[in-house]
N, C-alpha and C positions, 0 to 999 in steps of 0.2 A: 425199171426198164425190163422188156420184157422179148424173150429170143424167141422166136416162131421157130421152132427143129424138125425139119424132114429127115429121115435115114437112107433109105436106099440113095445113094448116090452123093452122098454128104458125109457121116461118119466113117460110110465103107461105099468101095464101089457097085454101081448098079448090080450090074454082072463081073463073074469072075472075068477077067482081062490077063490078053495073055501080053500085054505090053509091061505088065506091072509084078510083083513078087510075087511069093504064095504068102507071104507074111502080110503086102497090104492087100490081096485079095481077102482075107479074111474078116469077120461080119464085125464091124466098129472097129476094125486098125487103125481109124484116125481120131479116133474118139478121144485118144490123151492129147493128142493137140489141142482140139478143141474144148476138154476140160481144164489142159493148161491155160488156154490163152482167158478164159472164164474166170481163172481163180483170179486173174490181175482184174477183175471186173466181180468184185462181189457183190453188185447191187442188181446185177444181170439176172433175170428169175428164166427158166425155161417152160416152155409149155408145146407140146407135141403137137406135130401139124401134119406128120407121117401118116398114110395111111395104115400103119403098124397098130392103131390109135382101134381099129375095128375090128382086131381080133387079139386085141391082147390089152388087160385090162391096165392101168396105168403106175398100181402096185407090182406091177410085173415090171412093164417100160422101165420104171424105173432102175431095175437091177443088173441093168447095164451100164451104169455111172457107178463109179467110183463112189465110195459111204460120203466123201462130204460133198460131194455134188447131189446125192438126191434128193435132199428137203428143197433143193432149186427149181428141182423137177415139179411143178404146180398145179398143171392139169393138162387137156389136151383141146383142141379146138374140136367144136362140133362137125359132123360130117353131115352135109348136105346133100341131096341126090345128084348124080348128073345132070343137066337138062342139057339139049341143046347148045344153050352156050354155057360151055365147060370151062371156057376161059378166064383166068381169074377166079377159080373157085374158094384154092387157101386163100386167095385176099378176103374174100369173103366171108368166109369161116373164121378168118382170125378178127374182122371186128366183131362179128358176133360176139365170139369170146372174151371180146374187148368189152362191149355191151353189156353182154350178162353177168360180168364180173366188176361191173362200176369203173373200167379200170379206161373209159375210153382218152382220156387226157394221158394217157402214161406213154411217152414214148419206146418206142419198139423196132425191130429191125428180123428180118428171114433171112434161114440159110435153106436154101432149096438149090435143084438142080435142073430144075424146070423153069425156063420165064413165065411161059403159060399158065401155068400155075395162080400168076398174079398177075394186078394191074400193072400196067406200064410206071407208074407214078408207085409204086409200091416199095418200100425200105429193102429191099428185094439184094443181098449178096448169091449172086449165080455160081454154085459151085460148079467145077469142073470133074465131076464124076470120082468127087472124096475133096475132102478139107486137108489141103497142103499148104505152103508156104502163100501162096498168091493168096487166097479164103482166108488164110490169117492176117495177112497184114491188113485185108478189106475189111475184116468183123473187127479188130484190134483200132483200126479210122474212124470205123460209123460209130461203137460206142463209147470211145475218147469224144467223137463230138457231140454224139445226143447227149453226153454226161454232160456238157457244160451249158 
């Protein structure tokens, strides 16, 4: 099974927020949750779908997980150009990745914070500008049921 991972607005918030601490304004302050809730799912692989993916190589990406979270870390989706319709481009990007990697039967699920981002019909968990409690119990649902 395979986790499509966006950053800005998923592990940490977009922007710093003055509604929220200076401890989860900080870059991946959600990141143990969502490495927690991963460890109860060890068949879950990640594969970056951030645009973090275009200026940082993915031996780096990686070293913001925890040591046994990042052999999970696998690769990253390719980056397409914008065109006009922008819409749905990580959906796009991530079958590629699906494609290019033989892996298109492999069930999968995104944590993004954009709908736009993806199709309407997309495995698509919408975060709410960082992975709290509501983004856990949705990732902790969809892959309890894609596992069965």
């Amino acid at each position: 099974m395979i986790l499509f991972l966006d950053f800005d607005g998923v592990p940490h918030p977009f922007f710093p927020r003055r509604d929220i601490s200076d401890e989860e304004n900080q870059l991946f302050a959600y990141l143990p949750r969502l490495e927690a809730t991963l460890r109860d799912f060890p068949h879950v692989r990640i594969v970056i779908s951030s645009d973090w993916r275009q200026r940082m190589s993915l031996d780096d990406i990686r070293q913001y997980f925890s040591s046994d979270m990042r052999p999970r870390v696998i690769g990253v989706t390719p980056s397409f150009p914008l065109a006009d319709d922008w819409i749905g481009c990580r959906h796009r990007e991530a079958l590629a990745w699906l494609m290019d990697t033989s892996q298109a039967d492999v069930p999968w699920v995104a944590l993004d914070d954009l709908q736009e981002n993806w199709q309407p019909d997309a495995p698509l968990i919408l975060c709410d500008d960082g992975f709290r409690g509501t983004e856990e119990t949705a990732l902790r649902d969809a892959l309890a049921s894609l596992k069965r």
